[in-house]
Each structure stands twice: as C-alpha cells, then as structure tokens.
C-alpha positions as CSV (number, residue, x, y, z in Angstrom):
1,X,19.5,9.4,-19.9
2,X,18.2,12.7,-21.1
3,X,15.1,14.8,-20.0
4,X,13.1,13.6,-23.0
5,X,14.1,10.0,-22.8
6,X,13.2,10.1,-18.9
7,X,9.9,11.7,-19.8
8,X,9.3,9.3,-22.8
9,X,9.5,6.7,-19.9
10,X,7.2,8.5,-17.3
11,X,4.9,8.3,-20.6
12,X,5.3,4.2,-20.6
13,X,4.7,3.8,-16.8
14,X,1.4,6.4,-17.3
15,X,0.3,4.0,-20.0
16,X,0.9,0.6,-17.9
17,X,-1.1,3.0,-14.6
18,X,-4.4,3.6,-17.3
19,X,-4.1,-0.1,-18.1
20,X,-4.2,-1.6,-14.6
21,X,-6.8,0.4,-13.8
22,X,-8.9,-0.4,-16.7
23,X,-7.9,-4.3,-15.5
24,X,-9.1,-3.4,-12.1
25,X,-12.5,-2.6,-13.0
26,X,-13.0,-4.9,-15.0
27,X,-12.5,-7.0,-11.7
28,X,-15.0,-4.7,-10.2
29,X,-17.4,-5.3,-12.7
30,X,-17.2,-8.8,-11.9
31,X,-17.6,-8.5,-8.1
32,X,-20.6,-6.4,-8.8
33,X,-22.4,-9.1,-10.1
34,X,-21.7,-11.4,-7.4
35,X,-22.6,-8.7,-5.0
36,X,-26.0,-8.1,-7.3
37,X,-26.6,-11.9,-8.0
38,X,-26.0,-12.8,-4.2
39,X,-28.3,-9.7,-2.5
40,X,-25.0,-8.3,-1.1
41,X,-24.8,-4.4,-0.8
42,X,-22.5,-2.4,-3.1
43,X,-20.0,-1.0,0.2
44,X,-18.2,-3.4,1.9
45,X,-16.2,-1.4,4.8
46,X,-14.3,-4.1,6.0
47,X,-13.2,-4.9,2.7
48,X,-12.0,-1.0,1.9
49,X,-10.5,-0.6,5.3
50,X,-8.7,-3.9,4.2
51,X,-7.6,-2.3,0.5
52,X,-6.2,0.3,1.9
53,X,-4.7,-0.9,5.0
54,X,-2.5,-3.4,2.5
55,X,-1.6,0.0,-0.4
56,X,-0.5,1.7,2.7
57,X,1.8,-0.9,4.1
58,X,3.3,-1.6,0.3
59,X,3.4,2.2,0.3
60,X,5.8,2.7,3.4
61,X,7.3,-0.5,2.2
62,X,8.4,1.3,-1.5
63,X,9.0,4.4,0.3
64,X,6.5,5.9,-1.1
65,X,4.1,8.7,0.7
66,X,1.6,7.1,2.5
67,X,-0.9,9.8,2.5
68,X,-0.9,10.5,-1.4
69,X,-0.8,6.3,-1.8
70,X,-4.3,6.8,0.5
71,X,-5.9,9.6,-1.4
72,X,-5.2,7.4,-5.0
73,X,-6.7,4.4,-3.6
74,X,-9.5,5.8,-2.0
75,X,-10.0,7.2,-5.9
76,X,-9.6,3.5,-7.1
77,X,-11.8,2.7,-4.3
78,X,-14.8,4.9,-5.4
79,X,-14.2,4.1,-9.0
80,X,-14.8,0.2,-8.2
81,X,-17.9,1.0,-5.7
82,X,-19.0,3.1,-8.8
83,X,-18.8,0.4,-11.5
84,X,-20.1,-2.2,-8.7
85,X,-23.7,-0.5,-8.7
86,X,-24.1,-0.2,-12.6
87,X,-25.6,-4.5,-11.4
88,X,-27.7,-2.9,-8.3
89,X,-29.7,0.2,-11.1
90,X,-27.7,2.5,-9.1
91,X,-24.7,3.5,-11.0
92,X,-24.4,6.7,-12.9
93,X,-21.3,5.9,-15.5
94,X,-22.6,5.2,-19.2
C-alpha cells in the first residue's frame, strides 16, 4: 500500500471512531433519563471504575498502551457524565 492509500484508511477508521462515539452518547443520553427519571445522581464511581477497568484490560489485551487507552476513556467518560446532566438542568452542552 502507499502513504496516501494508508492514510486514506487512517481517514476511514477516524470516521467509524466519530461515529461510535456519537452512538455512545446517544446511549448516554438514554441512561441520563433513567438516572433523571429514577432520582439517581449523574456519577456513578463504581460504574466508571468498572468502564475503565474493562478498556484497560481489552487495551493490554490488543497491545495497545494502557495509559493513553485510560486518558481517551476517561474523555469518553466525561463526555457521557456531560450529556447525562443535560436531564438533571445541569449540563452545559447546547
């Protein structure tokens, strides 16, 4: 493959990385109802410790850096908790 044909597919897999994360907070939008509907509070701990605890072992797992798989999930992370308190009059995105 060439350099511009390896970059043309970087482009693709960038594409398909904005896509899943547009997916994913569109889950998050969802949980933040339930959360609102139910009286339950915007962080969950347990639950983040959990996210990340499971992106780190599929990280070492794909031998991929562990600490730059942590600092992009913690980013996913606050981007969900985000979206989640748009339901609890909280939230600051548009």
């Amino acid at each position: 493959m060439s350099l511009e044909e390896l970059r043309e597919g970087m482009a693709a897999v960038d594409r398909d990385i904005i896509a899943l994360i547009a997916r994913r907070q569109e889950y998050a939008k969802e949980i933040g109802r339930i959360k609102h509907r139910s009286g339950l509070p915007v962080r969950d701990e347990a639950q983040r410790e959990e996210v990340l605890r499971r992106a780190l072992d599929a990280a070492v797992e794909a031998g991929i850096d562990p600490a730059a798989v942590e600092k992009i999930i913690a980013v996913l992370l606050d981007m969900s908790e985000e979206r989640q308190r748009e339901f609890a009059g909280e939230g600051n995105l548009p």
